[in-house]
C-alpha positions in Angstrom: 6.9 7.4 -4.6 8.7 5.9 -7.2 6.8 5.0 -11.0 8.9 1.7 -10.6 8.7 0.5 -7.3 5.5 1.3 -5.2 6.7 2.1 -1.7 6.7 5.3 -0.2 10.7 6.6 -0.7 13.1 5.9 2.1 15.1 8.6 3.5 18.1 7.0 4.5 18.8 7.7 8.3 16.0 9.9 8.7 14.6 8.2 11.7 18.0 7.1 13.4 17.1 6.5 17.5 19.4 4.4 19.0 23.6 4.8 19.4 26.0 2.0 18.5 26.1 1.3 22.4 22.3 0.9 22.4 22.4 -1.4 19.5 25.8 -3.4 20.5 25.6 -3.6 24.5 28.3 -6.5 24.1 30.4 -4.4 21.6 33.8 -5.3 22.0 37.0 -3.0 20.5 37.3 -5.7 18.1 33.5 -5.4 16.8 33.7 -1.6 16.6 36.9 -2.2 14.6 35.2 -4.2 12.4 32.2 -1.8 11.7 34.4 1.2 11.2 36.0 -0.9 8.5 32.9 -1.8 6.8 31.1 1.7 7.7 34.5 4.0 5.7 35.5 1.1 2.9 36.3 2.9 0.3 33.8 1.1 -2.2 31.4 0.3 0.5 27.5 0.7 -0.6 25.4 3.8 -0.3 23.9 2.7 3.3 20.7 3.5 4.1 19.9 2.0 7.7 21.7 0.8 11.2 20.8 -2.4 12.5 22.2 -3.8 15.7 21.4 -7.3 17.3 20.6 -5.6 20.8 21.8 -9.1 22.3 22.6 -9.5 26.5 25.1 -11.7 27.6 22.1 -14.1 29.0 20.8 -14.2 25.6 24.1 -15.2 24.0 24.5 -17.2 26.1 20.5 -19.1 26.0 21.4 -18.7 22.2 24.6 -20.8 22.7 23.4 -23.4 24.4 20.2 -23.9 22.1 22.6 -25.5 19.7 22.7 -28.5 22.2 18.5 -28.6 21.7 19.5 -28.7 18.2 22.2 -31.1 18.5 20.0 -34.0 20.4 17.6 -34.0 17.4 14.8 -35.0 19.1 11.5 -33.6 17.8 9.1 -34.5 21.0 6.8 -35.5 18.2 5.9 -39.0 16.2 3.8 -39.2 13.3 1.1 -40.4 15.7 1.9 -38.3 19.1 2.2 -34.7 19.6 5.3 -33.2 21.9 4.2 -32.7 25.6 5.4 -29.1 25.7 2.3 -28.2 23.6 -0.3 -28.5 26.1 1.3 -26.7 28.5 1.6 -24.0 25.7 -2.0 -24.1 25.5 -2.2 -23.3 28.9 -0.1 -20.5 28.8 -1.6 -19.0 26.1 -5.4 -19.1 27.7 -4.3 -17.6 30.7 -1.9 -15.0 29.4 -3.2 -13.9 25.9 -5.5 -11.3 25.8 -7.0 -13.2 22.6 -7.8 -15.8 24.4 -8.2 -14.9 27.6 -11.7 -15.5 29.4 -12.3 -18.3 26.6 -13.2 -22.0 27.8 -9.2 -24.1 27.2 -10.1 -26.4 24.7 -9.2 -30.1 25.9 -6.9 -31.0 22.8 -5.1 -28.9 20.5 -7.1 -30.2 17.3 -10.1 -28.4 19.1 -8.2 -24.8 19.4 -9.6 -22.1 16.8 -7.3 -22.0 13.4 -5.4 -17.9 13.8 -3.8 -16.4 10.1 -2.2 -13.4 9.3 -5.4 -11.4 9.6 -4.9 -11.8 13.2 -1.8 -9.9 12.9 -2.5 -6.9 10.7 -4.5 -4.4 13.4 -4.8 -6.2 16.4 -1.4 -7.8 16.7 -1.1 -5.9 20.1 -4.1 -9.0 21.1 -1.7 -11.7 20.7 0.9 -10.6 22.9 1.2 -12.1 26.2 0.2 -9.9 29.5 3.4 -11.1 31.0 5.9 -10.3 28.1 9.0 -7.9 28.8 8.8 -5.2 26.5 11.8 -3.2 27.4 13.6 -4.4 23.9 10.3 -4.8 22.0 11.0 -5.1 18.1 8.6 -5.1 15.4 8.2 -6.2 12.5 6.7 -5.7 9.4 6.2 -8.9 6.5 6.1 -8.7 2.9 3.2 -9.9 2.7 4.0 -12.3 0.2 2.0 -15.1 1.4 -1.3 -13.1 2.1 -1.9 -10.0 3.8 1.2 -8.3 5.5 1.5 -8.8 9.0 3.0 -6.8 12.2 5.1 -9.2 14.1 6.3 -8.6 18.3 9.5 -10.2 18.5 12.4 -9.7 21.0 16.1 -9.5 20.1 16.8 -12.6 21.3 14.0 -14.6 19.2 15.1 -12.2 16.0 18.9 -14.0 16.3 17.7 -17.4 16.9 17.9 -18.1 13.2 21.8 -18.2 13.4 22.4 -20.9 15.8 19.8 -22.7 13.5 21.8 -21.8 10.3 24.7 -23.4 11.9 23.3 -26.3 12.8 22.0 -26.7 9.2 25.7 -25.8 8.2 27.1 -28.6 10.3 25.0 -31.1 8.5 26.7 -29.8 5.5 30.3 -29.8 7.1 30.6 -25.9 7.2 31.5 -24.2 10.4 31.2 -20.5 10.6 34.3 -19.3 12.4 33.1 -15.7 13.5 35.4 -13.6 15.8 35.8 -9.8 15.1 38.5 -10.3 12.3 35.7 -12.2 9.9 32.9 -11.0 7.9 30.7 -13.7 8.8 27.5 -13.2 6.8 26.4 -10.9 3.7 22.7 -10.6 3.1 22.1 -9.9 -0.7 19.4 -8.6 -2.4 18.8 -7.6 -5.7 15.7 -5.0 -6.3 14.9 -1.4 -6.8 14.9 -0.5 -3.1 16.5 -2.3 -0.3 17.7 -1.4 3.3 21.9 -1.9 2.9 23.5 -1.6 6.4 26.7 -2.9 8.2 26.7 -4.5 11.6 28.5 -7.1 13.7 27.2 -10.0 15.7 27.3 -10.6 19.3 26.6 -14.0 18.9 29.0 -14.7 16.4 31.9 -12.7 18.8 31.8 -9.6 17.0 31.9 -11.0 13.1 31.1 -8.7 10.5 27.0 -8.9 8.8 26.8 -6.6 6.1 23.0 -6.5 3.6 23.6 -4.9 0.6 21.7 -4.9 -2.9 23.7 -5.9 -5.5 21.4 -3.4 -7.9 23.9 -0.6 -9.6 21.4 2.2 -8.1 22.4 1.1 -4.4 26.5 1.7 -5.0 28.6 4.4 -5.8 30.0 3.1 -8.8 29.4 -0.6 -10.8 32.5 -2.1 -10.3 32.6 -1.1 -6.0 30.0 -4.2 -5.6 32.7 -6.9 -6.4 35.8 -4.6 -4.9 33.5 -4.7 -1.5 32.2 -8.4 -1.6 35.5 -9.8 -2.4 37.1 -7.6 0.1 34.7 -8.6 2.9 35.5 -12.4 1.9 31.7 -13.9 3.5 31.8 -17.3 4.8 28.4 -17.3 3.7 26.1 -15.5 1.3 22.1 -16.0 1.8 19.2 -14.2 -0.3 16.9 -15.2 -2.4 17.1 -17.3 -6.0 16.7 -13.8 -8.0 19.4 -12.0 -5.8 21.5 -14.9 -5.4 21.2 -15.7 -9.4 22.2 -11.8 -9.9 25.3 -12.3 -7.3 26.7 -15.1 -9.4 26.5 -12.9 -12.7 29.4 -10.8 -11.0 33.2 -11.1 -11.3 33.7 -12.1 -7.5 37.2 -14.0 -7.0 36.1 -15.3 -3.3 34.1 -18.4 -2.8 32.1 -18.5 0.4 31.9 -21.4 2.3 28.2 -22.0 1.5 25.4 -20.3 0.0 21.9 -20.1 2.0 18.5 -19.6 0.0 15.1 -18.9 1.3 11.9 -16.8 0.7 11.2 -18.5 -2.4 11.8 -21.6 -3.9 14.6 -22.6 -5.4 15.1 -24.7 -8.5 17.2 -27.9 -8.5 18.4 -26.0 -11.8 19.4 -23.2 -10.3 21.2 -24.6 -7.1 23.3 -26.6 -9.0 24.5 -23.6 -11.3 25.2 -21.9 -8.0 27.1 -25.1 -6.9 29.2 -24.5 -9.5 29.7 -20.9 -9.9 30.5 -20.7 -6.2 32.5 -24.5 -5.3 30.3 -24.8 -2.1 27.4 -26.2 -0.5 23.6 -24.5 -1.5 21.3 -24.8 1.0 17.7 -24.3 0.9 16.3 -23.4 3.8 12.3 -22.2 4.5 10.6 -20.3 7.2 8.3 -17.9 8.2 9.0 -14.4 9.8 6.4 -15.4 12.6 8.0 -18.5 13.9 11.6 -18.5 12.7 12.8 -21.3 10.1 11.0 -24.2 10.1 12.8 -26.9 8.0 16.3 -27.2 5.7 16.0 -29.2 1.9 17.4 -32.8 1.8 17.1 -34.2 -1.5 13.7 -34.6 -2.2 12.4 -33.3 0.9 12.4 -30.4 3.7 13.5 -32.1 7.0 12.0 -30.1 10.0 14.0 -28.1 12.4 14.4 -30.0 15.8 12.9 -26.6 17.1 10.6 -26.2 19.7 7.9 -26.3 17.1 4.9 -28.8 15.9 3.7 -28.5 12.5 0.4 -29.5 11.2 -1.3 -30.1 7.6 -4.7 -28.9 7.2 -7.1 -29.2 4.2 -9.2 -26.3 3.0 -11.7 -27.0 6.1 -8.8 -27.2 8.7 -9.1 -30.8 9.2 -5.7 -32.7 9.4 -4.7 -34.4 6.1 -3.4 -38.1 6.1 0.3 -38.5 5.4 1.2 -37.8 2.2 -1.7 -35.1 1.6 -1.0 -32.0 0.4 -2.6 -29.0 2.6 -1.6 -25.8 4.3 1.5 -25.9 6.3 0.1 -24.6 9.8 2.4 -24.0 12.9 2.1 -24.1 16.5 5.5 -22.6 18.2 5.9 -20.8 21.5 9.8 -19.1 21.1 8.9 -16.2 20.6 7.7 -14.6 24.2 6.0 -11.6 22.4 3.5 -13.7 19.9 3.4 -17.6 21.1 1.2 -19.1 18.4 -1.1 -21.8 18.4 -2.1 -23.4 15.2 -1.0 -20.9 12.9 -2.1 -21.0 9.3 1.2 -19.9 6.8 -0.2 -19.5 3.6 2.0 -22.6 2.3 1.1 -25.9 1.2 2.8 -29.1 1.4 2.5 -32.5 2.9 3.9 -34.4 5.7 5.4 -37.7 6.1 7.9 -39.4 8.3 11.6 -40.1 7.0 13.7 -40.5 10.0 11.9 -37.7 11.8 9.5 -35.6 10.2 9.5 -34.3 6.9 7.8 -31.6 4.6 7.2 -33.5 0.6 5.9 -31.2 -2.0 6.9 -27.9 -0.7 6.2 -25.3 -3.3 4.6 -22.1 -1.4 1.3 -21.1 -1.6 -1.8 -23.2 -2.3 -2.0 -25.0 -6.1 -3.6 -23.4 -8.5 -6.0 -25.0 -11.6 -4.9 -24.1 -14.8 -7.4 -25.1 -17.9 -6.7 -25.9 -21.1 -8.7 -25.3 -24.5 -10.3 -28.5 -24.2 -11.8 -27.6 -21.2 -9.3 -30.2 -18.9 -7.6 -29.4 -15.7 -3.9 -28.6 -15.1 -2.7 -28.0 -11.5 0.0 -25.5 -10.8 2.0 -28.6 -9.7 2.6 -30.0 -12.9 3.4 -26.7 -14.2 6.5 -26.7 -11.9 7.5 -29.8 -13.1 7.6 -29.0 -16.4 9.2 -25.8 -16.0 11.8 -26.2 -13.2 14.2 -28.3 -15.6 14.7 -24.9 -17.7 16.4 -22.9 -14.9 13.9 -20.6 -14.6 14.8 -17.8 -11.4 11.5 -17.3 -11.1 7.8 -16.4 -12.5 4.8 -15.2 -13.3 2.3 -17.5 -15.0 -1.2 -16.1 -15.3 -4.2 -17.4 -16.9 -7.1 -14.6 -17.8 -11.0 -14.6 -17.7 -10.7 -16.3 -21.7 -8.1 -18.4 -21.1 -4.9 -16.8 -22.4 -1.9 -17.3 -20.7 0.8 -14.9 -19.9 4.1 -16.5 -18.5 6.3 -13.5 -17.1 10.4 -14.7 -16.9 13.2 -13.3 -14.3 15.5 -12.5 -16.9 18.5 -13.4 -15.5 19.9 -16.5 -17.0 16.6 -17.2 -18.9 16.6 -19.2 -22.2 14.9 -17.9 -25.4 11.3 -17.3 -24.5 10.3 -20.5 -27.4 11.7 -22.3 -25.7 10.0 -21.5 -22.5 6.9 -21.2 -24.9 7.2 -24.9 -26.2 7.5 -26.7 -22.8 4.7 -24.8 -21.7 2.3 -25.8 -24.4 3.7 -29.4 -24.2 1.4 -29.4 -20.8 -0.9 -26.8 -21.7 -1.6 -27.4 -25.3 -2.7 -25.6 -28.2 -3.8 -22.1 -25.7 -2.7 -18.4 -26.1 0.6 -17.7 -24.7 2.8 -14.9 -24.2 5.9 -15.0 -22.8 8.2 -12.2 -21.6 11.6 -11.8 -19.9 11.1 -9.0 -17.3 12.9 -8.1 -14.2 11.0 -9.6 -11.3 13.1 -8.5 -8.7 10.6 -5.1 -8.7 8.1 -7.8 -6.4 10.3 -9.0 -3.7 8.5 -12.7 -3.7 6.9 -12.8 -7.1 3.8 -15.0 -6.8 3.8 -17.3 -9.4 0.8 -18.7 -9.9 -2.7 -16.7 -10.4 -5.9 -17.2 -12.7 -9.3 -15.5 -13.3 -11.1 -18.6 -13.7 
């Protein structure tokens, strides 16, 4: 165990199972050529796992032809009508789930029982249908950034249907991922003590290269190999999150991607445009959940949903539906994943729905506000905070408020301003209160939480 980082230590490749056939069945000359050039590059990272998209023909091609769902743009839902497909879902669910099975099919969806991740931390096995294949059975572990960590059933086919989704969102940014065997499609960045760094290729994408790597010193053989590699694999894209993404565009790289995909956190209007600039492309916020797959893209001011097979609900804290406009949890009812179809699933994030042209998340800023008070005994919400603090191109942070009312605002480091700075457009808001304020690396929690209080 590491004093810095409190995970049990991975030994790399100490549990390797499957061959490069078992984890490529489509892999093609061309796809092997490209891993052997990503697996011996002279100033490739220290690689710790192997990950292979275990993807069929069939499910390349269902895959494929999704992007015509996606294409058509039609939700199945209005602000006042719910798609048709989700009773049937209801009805596959009561007769196949061994949670629910022998229980009474509510009439209407409003009347089904509210599940969470605590459904999915020992009893996962209860939410997966009697009928599901589980000859390529994957699972996964969350974070547990939003709440308790949960074990998610998936198949390989539902784990790659995020990239036909990614290039639909790319489209409406006029990027077009050109894949084939001779192009390193996608690089995966993080930047934190410990991360998996692996090479791979993708079926999907006819064989392109998908490398993850952490952009941490610790994870290469020497400094410099990180920029030598990235510019060598020339991405069309890079995704990770605001703190990895803000530590990619500290390096020397010569190659500019096509676009840049964030996610897992939020990311700052700040911050996007500094990596509009550093990188001369298209930033693209995307958000999602490991359980359901990505659930909406950011436009402007808002978070457009994902013409997915998918129906999203706001609930307040009792789990009744808010009125448009209404900030509650962000709760999910999605059936594309054969191994855990959900029914009103409760995220852990809080926004509010409207109708723009389709439907739309406003406000979406993780998990639920938090009340902040001030000396004179007034309220603040978490909300307001964000405002204040955004404009400052913060990466991320840490604001908590203890049992006598002190505040201590931690800082991602990277790119941060002096901390009275920070200090003074906190206590603009806030007012005459305690404050410290440090610059720390926050990359050691992989989705700092930002806001907490005793009070």
């Amino acid at each position: 165990m590491r004093d810095d980082y409190p995970v049990p230590d991975y030994v790399p490749m100490a549990a390797t199972a499957l061959t490069d056939a078992e984890r490529w069945p489509l892999l093609t000359e061309g796809g092997r050529a490209m891993l052997t050039r990503l697996r011996e590059h002279p100033a490739a990272p220290l690689y710790n796992h192997a990950c292979g998209d275990r993807l069929t023909q069939a499910s390349v091609d269902r895959l494929k032809s999704y992007q015509d769902i996606l294409r058509d743009g039609y939700h199945g839902w209005t602000s006042t009508q719910q798609p048709p497909w989700v009773d049937q879902l209801i009805t596959r669910v009561y007769g196949t789930v061994p949670r629910y099975r022998g229980k009474t099919r509510p009439p209407r969806l409003v009347d089904v029982p509210l599940t969470d991740r605590i459904d999915l931390l020992s009893r996962a096995f209860e939410c997966v249908p009697d009928d599901a294949d589980l000859s390529d059975l994957i699972v996964y572990r969350t974070s547990g950034s939003r709440g308790p960590a949960a074990t998610v059933p998936m198949s390989p086919e539902f784990n790659a249907l995020d990239l036909p989704v990614i290039e639909h969102v790319l489209a409406k940014h006029g990027v077009t991922l050109s894949g084939g065997s001779s192009r390193v499609s996608l690089v995966n960045v993080y930047a934190q003590p410990v991360a998996y760094q692996f090479a791979s290729v993708c079926s999907y994408l006819d064989g392109a290269g998908i490398v993850k790597v952490n952009v941490e010193p610790s994870g290469w053989r020497a400094p410099d190999d990180r920029v030598s590699f990235l510019d060598s694999c020339q991405p069309e894209v890079y995704t990770g999150n605001p703190i990895s993404l803000a530590a990619l565009a500290e390096l020397p790289l010569a190659h500019s991607p096509k676009a840049v995909i964030s996610g897992a956190m939020s990311l700052s209007d700040t911050l996007r445009r500094q990596l509009e600039s550093r990188f001369a492309c298209p930033v693209i916020d995307l958000y999602g959940i490991t359980e359901v797959g990505l659930i909406s893209w950011r436009d402007h001011d808002v978070h457009r949903i994902l013409p997915r097979r998918l129906y999203v609900e706001i609930l307040d804290e009792h789990g009744r539906r808010c009125e448009p406009g209404v900030i509650g949890e962000v709760t999910v009812t999605c059936g594309e994943n054969p191994l855990l179809p959900l029914l009103r699933y409760r995220t852990g994030d809080h926004a509010a729905l409207d109708w723009r042209y389709g439907p739309v998340l406003v406000g979406l800023d993780g998990r639920a506000p938090v009340r902040y008070r001030r000396t004179n005994g007034s309220w603040v919400n978490s909300i307001e905070i964000t405002h204040v603090l955004s404009p400052l191109g913060l990466v991320a942070w840490q604001l908590h408020q203890g049992s006598d009312g002190a505040l201590t605002l931690s800082v991602h480091e990277t790119g941060a301003p002096d901390p009275d700075v920070i200090a003074r457009a906190l206590t603009s808001l806030m007012g005459d209160i305690p404050l410290k304020v440090t610059l720390d690396n926050l990359a050691k929690d992989t989705k700092p939480q930002r806001y907490t209080s005793d009070i």
